[in-house]
Structures are given as C-alpha cells and as structure tokens.
C-alpha positions as CSV (number, residue, x, y, z in Angstrom):
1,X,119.9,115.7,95.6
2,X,116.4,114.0,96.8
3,X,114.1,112.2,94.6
4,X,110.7,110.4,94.5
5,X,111.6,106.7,95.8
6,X,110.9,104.1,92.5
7,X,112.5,101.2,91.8
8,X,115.7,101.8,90.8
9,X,116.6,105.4,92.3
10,X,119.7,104.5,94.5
11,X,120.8,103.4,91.4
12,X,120.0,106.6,89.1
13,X,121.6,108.6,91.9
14,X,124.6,106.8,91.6
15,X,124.4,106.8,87.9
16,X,124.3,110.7,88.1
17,X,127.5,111.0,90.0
18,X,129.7,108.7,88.0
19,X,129.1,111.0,85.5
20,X,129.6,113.9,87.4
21,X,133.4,112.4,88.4
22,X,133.6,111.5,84.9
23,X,133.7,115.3,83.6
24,X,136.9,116.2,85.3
25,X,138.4,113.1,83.7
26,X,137.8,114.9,80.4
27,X,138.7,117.6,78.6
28,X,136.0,117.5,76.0
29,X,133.0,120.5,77.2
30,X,129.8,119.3,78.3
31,X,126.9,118.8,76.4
32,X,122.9,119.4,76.0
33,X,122.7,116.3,74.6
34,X,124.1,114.3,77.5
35,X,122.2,116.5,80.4
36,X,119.3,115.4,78.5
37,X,120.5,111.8,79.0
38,X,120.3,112.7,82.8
39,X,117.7,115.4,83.4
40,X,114.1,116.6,81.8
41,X,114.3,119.3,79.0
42,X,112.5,121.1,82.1
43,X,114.6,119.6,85.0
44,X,115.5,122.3,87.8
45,X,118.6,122.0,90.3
46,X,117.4,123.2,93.5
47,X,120.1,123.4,96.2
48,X,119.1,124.2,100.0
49,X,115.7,125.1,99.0
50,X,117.1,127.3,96.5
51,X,116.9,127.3,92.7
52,X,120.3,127.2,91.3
53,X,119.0,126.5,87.8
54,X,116.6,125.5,85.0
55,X,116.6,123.8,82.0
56,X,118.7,122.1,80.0
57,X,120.8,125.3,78.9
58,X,121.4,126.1,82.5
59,X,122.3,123.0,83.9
60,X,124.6,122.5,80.7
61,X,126.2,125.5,81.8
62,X,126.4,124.8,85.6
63,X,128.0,121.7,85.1
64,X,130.8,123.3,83.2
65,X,131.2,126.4,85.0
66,X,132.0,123.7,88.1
67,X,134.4,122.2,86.2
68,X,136.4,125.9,85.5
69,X,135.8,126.7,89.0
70,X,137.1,123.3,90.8
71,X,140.3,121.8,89.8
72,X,138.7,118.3,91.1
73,X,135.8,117.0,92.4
74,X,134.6,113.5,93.5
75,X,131.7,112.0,94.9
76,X,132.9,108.9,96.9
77,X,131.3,105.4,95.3
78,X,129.8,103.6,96.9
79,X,128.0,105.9,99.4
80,X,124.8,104.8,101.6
81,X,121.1,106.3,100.4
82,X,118.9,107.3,103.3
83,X,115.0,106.6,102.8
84,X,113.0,108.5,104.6
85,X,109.1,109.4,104.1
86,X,109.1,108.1,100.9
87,X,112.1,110.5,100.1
88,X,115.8,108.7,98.9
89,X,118.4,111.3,100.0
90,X,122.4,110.4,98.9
C-alpha cells in the first residue's frame, strides 16, 4: 500500500492493518460502514499496478472473501515505513 506522505501516514497505515489482523479475530462479517471508516466511498485497491477493486462494495467484499480464503493472516506491528520521493511505502 503507498500513499501521499502527510502528517500522520505511518500512522494511518498502521491503523489500517490493526484492523485488518482484527478481522480474523472475529467472527462478525465485515461492514460498509467500517470500510468507510478506512477508505473514500470512491477508494480503489490497486495491487502491482493492477486494480483489484473499487468502491466501498468491492473492497467490503474483498476483505471478506480474504477472510474465507485464509485461515490467518497478520501483518507484523510494528514494521518500518520507507519514504521515498514523497511516497510512504509499508
């Protein structure tokens, strides 16, 4: 994931994968309502140059079918962000 570098970013990165570790803590589905917490009602997921989804009712359901496909999944906290050209890479 790569974003704009504000103030702040490392820590919205970070933010975005506690949540994402969180969801296979759970049994509850996932929500529109909490992507929109995370992501634009417009937000897109692009993954090695390629769009993997857009909007709020694909990224809903991309975040759940991961959870059906993957028994677990973690994103090891805390982890190192990389600045480069104005670019935050974790």
């Amino acid at each position: 994931m790569s974003m704009s570098v504000n103030r702040g970013s490392g820590a919205i990165v970070r933010r975005m994968h506690e949540w994402g570790n969180a969801l296979f803590e759970r049994t509850d589905a996932v929500t529109e309502a909490e992507v929109l917490e995370r992501w634009t009602d417009d937000g897109q997921m692009i993954v090695n140059g390629q769009l993997k989804c857009a909007g709020v009712g694909a990224l809903t359901k991309h975040f759940e079918e991961i959870r059906k496909k993957l028994k677990r999944a973690r994103v090891q906290l805390p982890y190192a962000t990389l600045v480069e050209n104005g670019t935050a890479a974790a």
